[in-house]
C-alpha positions, 0 to 999 in steps of 0.5 A, spaced: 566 776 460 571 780 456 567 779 450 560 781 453 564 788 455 567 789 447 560 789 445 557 793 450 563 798 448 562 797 441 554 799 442 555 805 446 560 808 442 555 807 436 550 810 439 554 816 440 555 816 432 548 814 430 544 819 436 549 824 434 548 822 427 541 823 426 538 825 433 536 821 438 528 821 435 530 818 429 534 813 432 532 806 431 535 800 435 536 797 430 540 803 428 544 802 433 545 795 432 546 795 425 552 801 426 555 796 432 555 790 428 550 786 433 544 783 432 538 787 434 536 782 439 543 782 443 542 789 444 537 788 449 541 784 453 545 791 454 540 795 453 532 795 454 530 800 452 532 805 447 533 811 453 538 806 456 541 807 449 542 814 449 544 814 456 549 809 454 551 815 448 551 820 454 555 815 457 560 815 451 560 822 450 563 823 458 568 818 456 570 821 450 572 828 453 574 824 460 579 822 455 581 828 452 582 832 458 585 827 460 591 827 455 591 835 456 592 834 464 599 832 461 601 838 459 604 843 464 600 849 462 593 851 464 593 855 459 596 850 453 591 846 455 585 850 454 588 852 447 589 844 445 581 843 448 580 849 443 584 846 437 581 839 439 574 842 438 577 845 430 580 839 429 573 836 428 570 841 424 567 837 418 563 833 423 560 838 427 559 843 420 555 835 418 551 834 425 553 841 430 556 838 438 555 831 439 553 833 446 549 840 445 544 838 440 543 832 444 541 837 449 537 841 445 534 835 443 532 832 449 529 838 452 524 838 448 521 831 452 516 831 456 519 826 461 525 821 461 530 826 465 536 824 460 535 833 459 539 833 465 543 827 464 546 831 457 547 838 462 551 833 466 557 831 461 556 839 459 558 841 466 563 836 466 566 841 461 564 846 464 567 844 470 574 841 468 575 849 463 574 852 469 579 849 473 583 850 468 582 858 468 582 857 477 590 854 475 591 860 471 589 865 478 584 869 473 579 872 477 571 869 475 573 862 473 566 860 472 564 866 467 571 865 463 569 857 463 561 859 460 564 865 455 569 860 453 564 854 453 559 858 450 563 859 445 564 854 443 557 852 443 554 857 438 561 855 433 559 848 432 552 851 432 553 856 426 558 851 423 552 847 422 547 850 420 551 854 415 554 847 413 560 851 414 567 848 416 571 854 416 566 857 422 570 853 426 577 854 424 575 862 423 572 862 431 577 857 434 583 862 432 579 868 434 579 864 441 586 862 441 588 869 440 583 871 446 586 866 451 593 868 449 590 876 450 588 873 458 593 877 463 597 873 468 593 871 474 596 870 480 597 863 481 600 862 489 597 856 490 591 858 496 593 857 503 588 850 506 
């Protein structure tokens, strides 16, 4: 059992890098396969379909922000976790300048389908973000937590977005510097934690 649950892990994080790699259109099976070290015909028995492996690289995208802000839960302070999410996302500069946002350009990608309904679960691990950047700046008592967690989201969105197709790096850094300062520049809100 433990092995069955090491190969369906190492297929799912593949197809998270291969999808996000070269596209979810261009992305073979055997692809996937190939990048898991797996034999084309034991992927089947995970996965049926190729949908089911881009689901399984949604999946894996969830786990991987899970994970992330997860860790940044530990730190004390809303807004240091914010500014570790930012610096997360610039540490990551090469890749994005190579391949844009795993999670955004598969949503782009998969909006231009006509049918599979995988458009909506991609706007799923996006809200994850959105959702849990929002109570970050809820913590911080800052008014109108959901527009701060869309500007800053967004952001973030349009500098992975420029960083690739400028093929530029430091669009990442430059921007994630510009977002730290902004999120140093946000006053103080009131953090009296509601009545229930």
């Amino acid at each position: 059992m433990r092995t069955a649950t090491a190969k369906r892990q190492r297929l799912m994080e593949a197809a998270a890098r291969v999808v996000h790699q070269q596209g979810a259109e261009r992305t073979t099976i055997a692809d996937i396969a190939r990048a898991a070290d797996v034999p084309v015909g034991n992927v089947y028995y995970y996965y049926k379909t190729k949908d089911e492996l881009v689901a399984a690289a949604l999946g894996e995208h969830a786990r991987q922000l899970g994970m992330l802000t997860g860790g940044l839960d530990l730190l004390a302070d809303p807004r240091e976790r914010l500014k570790g999410l930012v610096k997360a996302w610039v540490s990551q500069r090469d890749i994005a300048a190579r391949y844009g946002c795993p999670t955004g350009t598969l949503a782009v990608e998969l909006d231009k389908r006509a049918e599979g309904g995988l458009d909506a679960e991609a706007g799923r691990v996006i809200r994850l973000l959105l959702d849990w950047t929002e109570r970050q700046f809820r913590e911080l008592g800052l008014p109108d937590p959901d527009g701060l967690a869309l500007t800053l989201v967004g952001a973030y969105q349009g500098m992975s977005l420029l960083a690739n197709a400028l093929r530029d790096p430091s669009v990442m850094t430059r921007q994630g510097d510009r977002l730290i300062g902004w999120l140093d520049s946000l006053p103080e809100g009131d953090r009296t934690p509601a009545a229930g």
